[in-house]
C-alpha positions in Angstrom: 9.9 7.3 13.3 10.3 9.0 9.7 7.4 7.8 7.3 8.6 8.3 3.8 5.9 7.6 1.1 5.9 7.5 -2.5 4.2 6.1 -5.5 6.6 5.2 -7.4 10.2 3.6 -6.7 11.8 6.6 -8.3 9.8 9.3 -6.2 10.8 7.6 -3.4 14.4 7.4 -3.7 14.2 10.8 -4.7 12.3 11.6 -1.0 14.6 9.6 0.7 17.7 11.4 -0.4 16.0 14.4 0.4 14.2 13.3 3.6 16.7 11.0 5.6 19.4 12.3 8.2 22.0 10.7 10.3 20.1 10.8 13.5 17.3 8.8 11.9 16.7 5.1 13.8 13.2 3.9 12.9 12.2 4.5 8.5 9.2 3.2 7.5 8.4 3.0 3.8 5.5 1.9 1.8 7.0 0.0 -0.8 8.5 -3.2 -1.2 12.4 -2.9 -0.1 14.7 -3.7 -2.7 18.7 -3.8 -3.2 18.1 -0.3 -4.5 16.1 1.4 -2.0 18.2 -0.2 0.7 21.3 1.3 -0.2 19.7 4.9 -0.6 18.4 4.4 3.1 21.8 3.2 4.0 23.5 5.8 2.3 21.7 8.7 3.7 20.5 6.9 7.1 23.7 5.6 8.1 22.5 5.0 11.6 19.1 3.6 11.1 18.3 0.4 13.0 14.9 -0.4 11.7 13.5 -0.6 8.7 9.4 -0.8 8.6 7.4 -1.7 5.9 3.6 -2.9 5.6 3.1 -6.7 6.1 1.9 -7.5 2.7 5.2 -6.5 1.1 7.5 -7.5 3.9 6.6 -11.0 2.8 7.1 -10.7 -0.9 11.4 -9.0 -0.2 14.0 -11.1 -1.2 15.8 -13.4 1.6 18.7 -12.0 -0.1 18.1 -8.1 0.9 16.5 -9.2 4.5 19.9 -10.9 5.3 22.1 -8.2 3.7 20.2 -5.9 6.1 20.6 -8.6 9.3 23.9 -8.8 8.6 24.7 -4.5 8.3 22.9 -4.2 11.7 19.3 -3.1 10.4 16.3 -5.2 11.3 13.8 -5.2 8.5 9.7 -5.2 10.5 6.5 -6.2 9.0 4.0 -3.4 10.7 0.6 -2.4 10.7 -2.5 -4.5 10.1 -3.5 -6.6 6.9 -5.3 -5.4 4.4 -8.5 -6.8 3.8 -12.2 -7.5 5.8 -11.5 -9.3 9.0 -12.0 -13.0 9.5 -16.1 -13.2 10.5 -15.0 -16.3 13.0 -12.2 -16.7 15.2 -9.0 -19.2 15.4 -11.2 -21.1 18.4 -14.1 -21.2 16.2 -12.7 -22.9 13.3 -10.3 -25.0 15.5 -13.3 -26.4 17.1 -15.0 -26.7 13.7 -12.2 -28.6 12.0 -11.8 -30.8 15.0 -15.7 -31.9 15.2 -15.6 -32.2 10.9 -12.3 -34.7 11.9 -14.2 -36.9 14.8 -16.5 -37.6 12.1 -19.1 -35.4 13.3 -22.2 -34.4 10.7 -22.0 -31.5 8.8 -25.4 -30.2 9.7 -24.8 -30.9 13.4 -21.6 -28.9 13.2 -23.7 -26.2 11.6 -26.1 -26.1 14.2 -24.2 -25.9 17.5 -21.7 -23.1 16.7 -24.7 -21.5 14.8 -22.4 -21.2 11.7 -24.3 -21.8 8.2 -23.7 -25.3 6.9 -22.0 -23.3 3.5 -19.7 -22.1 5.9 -18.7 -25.3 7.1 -18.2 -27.1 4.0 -16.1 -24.2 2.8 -13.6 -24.4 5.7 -13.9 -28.1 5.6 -12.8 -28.0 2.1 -10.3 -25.2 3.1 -8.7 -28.5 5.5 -8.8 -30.9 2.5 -7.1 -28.5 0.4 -4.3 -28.3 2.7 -3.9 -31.4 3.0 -3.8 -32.5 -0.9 -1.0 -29.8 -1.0 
């Protein structure tokens, strides 16, 4: 895998002229992948079959560009882990939690037997309701 980074969209179609070959499979760049930056690694990677970039900004590219690329061959892949601090409770945790706050179980009785503090609770509780509204 060839890891091409960049701060700057220009910079790093500059690096990927420079930086790709024919025999290159697996790209993974840093920035979100745009109609641009696409046809630069097509151009120059003409065999590439994936094309990596961070989670974050695999969600924000355009349908249109992921299924330009689905339909040339190339599989665009979210990879690596999230940014951010780590969840503090589990899925099973707050599963159980929302399904005791939906039986109608007290707040403070939730609190107290998956030793979670009762602002906790109300704030995925109210995490539930929001969803809901929406």
């Amino acid at each position: 895998m060839k890891k091409i980074i960049a701060k700057n969209k220009r910079d790093l179609i500059k690096k990927l002229r420079v930086d790709l070959s024919n025999n290159d499979e697996k790209i993974y760049i840093n920035m979100r992948p745009s109609v641009d930056i696409m046809v630069e690694v097509l151009e120059h990677a003409p065999n590439v079959k994936y094309i990596l970039c961070p989670k974050s900004l695999y969600s924000l590219t355009s349908i249109r560009v992921k299924k330009a690329l689905e339909r040339v061959g190339v599989l665009l892949v979210p990879f690596g882990e999230g940014a951010g601090r780590p969840n503090k409770y589990d899925d099973e945790t707050i599963g159980k939690l929302k399904k005791m706050y939906e039986l109608g179980v007290p707040v403070k009785e939730i609190s107290k037997s998956l030793k979670i503090p009762l602002r906790t609770v109300y704030h995925i509780a109210n995490e539930e309701y929001i969803e809901e509204i929406q």
